[in-house]
C-alpha positions in Angstrom: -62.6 -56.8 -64.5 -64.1 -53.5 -65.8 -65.1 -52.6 -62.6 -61.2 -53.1 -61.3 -60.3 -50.7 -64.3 -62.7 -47.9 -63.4 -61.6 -47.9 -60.0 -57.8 -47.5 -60.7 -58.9 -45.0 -63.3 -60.7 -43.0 -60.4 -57.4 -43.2 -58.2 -55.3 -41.8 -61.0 -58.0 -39.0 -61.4 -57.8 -38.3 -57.7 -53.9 -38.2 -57.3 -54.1 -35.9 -60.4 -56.5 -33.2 -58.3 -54.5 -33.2 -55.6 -51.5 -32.4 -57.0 -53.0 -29.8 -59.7 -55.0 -28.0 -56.2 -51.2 -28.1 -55.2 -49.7 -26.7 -58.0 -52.2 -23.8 -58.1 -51.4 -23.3 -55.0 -47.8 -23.0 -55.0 -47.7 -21.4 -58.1 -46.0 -23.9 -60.1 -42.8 -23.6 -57.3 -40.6 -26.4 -55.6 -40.0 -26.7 -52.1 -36.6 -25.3 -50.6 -34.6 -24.7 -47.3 -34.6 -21.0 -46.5 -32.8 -18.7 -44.4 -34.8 -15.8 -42.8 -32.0 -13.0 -40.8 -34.4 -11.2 -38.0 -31.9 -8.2 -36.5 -29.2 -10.4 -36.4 -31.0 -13.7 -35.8 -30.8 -16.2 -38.0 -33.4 -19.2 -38.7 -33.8 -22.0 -41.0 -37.6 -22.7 -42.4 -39.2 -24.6 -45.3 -40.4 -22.3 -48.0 -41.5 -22.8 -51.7 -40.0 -20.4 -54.7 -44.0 -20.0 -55.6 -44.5 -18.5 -52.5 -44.7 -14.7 -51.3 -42.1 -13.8 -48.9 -45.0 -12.9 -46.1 -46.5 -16.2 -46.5 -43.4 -17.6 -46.0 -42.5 -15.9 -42.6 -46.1 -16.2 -41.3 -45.4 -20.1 -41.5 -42.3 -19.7 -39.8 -44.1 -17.7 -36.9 -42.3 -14.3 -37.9 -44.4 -11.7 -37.6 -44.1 -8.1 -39.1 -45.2 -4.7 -37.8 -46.8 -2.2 -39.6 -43.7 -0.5 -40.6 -41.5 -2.8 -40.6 -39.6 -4.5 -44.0 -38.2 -7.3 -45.7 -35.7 -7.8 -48.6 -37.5 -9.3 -50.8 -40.5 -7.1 -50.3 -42.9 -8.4 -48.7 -45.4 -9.1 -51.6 -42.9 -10.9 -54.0 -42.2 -14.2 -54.3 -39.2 -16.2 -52.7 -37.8 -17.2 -56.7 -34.6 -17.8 -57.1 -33.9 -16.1 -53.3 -31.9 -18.3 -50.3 -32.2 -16.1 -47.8 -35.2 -13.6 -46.4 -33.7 -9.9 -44.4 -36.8 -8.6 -41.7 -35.6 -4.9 -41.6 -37.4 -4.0 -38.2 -38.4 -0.4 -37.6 -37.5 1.2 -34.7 -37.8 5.0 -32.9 -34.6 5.8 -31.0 -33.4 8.3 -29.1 -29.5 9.6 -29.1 -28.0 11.3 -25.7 -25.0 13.5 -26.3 -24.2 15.5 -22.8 -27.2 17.9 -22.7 -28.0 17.4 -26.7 -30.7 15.0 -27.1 -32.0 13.5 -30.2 -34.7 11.2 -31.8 -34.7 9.4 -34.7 -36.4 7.2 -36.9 -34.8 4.1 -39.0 -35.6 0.3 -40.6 -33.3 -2.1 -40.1 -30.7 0.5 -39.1 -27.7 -0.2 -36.2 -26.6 1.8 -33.7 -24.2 3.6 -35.1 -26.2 4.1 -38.3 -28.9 6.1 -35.7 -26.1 8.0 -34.1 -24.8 9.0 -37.7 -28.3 10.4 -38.6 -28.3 12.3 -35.1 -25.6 14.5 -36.3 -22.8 12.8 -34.0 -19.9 10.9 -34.4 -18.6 8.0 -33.2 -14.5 8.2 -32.9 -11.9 7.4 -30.5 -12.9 10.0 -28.8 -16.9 9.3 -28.4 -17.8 6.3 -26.3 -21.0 4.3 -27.0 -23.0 2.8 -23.9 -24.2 0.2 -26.8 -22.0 -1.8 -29.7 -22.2 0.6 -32.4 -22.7 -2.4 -34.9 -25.9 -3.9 -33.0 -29.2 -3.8 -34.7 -31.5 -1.0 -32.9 -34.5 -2.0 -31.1 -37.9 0.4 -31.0 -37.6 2.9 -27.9 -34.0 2.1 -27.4 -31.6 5.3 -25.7 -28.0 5.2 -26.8 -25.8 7.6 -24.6 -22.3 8.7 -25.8 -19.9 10.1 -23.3 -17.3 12.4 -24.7 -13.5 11.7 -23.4 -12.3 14.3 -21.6 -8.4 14.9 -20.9 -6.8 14.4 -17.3 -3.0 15.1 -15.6 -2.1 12.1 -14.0 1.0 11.7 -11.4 1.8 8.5 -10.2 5.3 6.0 -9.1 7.8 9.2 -10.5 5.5 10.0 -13.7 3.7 12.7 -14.9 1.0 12.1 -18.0 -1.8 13.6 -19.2 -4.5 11.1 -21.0 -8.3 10.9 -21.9 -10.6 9.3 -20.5 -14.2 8.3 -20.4 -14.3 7.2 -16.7 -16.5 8.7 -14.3 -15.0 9.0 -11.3 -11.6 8.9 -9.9 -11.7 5.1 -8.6 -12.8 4.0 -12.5 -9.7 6.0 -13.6 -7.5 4.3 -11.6 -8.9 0.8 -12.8 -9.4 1.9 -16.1 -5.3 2.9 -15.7 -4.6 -0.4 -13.8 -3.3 1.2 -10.8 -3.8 -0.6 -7.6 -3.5 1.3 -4.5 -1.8 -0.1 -0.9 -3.7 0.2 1.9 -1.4 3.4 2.7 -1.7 4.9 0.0 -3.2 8.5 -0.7 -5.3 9.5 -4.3 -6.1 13.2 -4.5 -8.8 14.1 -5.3 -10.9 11.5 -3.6 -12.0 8.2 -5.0 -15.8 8.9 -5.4 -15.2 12.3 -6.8 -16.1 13.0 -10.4 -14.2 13.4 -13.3 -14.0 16.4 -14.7 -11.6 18.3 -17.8 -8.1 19.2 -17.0 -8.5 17.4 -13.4 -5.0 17.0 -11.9 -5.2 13.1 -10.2 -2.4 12.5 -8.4 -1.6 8.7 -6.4 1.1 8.7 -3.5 3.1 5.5 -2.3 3.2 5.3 1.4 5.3 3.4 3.5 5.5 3.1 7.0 9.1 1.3 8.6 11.3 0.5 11.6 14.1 2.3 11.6 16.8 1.6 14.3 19.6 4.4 14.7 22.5 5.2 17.2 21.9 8.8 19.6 24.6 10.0 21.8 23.5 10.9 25.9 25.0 14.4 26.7 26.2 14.1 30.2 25.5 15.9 33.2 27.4 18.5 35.7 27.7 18.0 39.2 29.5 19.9 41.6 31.2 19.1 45.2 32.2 21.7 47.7 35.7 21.8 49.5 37.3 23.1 52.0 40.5 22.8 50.2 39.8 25.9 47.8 39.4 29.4 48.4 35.9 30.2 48.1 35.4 31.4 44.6 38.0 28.6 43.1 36.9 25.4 41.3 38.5 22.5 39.5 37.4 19.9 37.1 38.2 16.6 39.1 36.6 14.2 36.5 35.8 14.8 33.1 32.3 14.3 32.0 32.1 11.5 28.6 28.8 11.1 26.5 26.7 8.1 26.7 24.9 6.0 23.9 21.4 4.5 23.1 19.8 2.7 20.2 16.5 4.4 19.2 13.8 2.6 17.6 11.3 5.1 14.9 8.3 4.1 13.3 9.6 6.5 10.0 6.9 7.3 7.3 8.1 7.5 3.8 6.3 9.3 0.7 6.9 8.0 -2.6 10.2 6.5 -1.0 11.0 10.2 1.0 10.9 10.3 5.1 8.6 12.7 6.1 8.2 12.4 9.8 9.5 9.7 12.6 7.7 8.8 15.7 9.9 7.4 18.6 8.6 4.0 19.8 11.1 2.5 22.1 14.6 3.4 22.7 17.5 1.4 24.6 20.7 2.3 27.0 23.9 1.0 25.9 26.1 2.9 27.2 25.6 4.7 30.5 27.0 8.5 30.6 29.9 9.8 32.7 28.9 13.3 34.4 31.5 15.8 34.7 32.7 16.8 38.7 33.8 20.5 39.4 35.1 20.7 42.5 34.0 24.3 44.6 35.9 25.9 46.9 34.4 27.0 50.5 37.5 28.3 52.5 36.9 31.8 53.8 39.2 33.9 54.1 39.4 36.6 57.2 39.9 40.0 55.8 41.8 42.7 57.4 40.7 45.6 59.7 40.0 48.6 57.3 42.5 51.1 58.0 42.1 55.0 57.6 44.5 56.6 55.4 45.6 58.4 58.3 46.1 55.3 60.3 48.2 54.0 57.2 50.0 57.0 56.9 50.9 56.7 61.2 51.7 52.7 59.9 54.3 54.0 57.9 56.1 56.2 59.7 56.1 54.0 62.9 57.1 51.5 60.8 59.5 53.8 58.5 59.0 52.3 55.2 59.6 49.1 53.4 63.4 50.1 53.4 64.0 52.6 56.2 65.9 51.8 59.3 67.1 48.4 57.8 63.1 47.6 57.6 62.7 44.8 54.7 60.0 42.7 53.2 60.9 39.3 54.3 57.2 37.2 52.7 54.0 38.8 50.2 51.5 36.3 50.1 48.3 37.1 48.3 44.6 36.8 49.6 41.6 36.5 47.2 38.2 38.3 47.9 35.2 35.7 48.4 33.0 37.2 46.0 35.3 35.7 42.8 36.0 38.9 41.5 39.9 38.6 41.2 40.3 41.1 43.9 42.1 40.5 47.2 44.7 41.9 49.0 48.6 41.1 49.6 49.6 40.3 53.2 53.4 41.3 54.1 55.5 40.6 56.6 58.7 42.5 57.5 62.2 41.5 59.0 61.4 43.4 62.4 58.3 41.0 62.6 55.6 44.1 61.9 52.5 43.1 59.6 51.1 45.0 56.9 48.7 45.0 54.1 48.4 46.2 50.3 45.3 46.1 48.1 45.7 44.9 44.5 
């Protein structure tokens, strides 16, 4: 019976040691759930309040550089603390255009680096990186300024900023999609640049049908029936008529230029006949003035001797001119001649 007294004795005694070592230890703490926020990350881990903040992110596998922080500090216990901040140190550098930067921060962001670079970040700046993520040792942040453009598109005229690169980004940045017709000046792949005039045309290619009249043609016919030198219209010439098919190319709804692609008869044209004359006529024996002069005193004038005009017909030269000559013939049956 003694014996089963000193043995529960020596089991008491051995609990005790155990949970004095542990007490030592711990520093007299109580086990709790922390949180531990690594650049954004966030972890749960089992930590005591008599513990040092180090100790308690080496048992949760966290380990710390050599400049590096914590909130706590590192060396202080966890207390009355729920939650453990790793500030993480980090050299960055900050690309503005042709101005370059590098800085040093723990536990900064992005835009707290590009703050202590000298730039800012506005509406007007664009960040290659969130401006609120945590930064990350070597890390380059580039900013691209805006820069302002005249843009001319469907009837409208703007002028905007923008921080695309080329001339196809600004169209997508813009939402503009282009038909396969369609013309961009400059070109696609060429660069943005300040005060670059872009301008986008709507082309259109279509089928136009139209109506065109057919001038007729002259012909003429020769006849013996006229006096060389006359003609007369025997039939009137009319116009014809065909439809016309154009391929017709329109700029931002304007025709610029047609191309013929088929055309149609539909009406055949009626040429105009002009008769000719051909009929020669014989002129007469050129006479001397002395021979008319003998004429007209053989013949003793147009009213001498009872001597009188009895027909004038006219003749017309050959050559067109309106000249000709008057053939007369008297009441004693003589012929003579008169030139007009």
């Amino acid at each position: 019976m003694k014996r089963r007294i000193v043995s529960v004795l020596g089991a008491f005694a051995l609990v005790f040691a155990i949970c004095s070592a542990m007490f030592f230890m711990t520093g007299c703490g109580k086990d709790v759930k922390i949180k531990i926020n690594d650049t954004g990350v966030t972890t749960e881990a089992d930590a005591n309040t008599g513990m040092t903040i180090e100790e308690i992110l080496e048992n949760a596998g966290v380990t710390l550089g050599e400049k590096d922080e914590t909130d706590p500090k590192a060396d202080e216990k966890l207390g009355d603390a729920t939650e453990i901040t790793v500030k993480r140190y980090a050299k960055v550098t900050v690309k503005n255009g042709n101005d370059e930067k590098v800085v040093e921060l723990v536990g900064g962001t992005v835009e707290d680096a590009v703050k202590k670079a000298g730039f800012t970040l506005d509406d007007s700046v664009n960040c290659d990186v969130d401006k609120s993520s945590y930064l990350k040792d070597k890390m380059v942040i580039t900013l691209t300024n805006s820069v302002e453009v005249s843009f001319k598109a469907d009837g409208k005229t703007d002028k905007c900023k923008t921080f695309a690169k080329t001339v196809k980004e600004f169209l997508e940045e813009q939402k503009i999609t282009l038909g396969k017709n369609d013309t961009v000046s400059p070109k696609l792949e060429e660069k943005i640049t300040s005060g670059m005039k872009i301008t986008v045309k709507r082309v259109e290619y279509k089928n136009k049908k139209v109506k065109e009249s057919i001038d007729f043609q002259t012909e003429e016919q020769q006849s013996s029936s006229l006096n060389s030198g006359e003609t007369q219209v025997t039939q009137e010439g009319v116009n014809g008529e065909k439809e016309v098919t154009y391929k017709v190319k329109y700029v931002d709804g304007k025709e610029t230029s047609k191309k013929k692609i088929s055309e149609k008869v539909t009406k055949e044209p009626v040429n105009k006949i002009v008769t000719v004359g051909t009929a020669q006529n014989t002129l007469p024996p050129q006479t001397t003035p002395q021979q008319t002069q003998n004429d007209s005193s053989q013949s003793g004038g147009a009213n001498q001797g009872g001597k009188q005009v009895v027909s004038k017909q006219a003749v017309y030269d050959c050559d067109g001119s309106g000249h000709g000559y008057y053939v007369i013939t008297y009441s004693d049956g003589t012929t003579g001649y008169e030139e007009f």
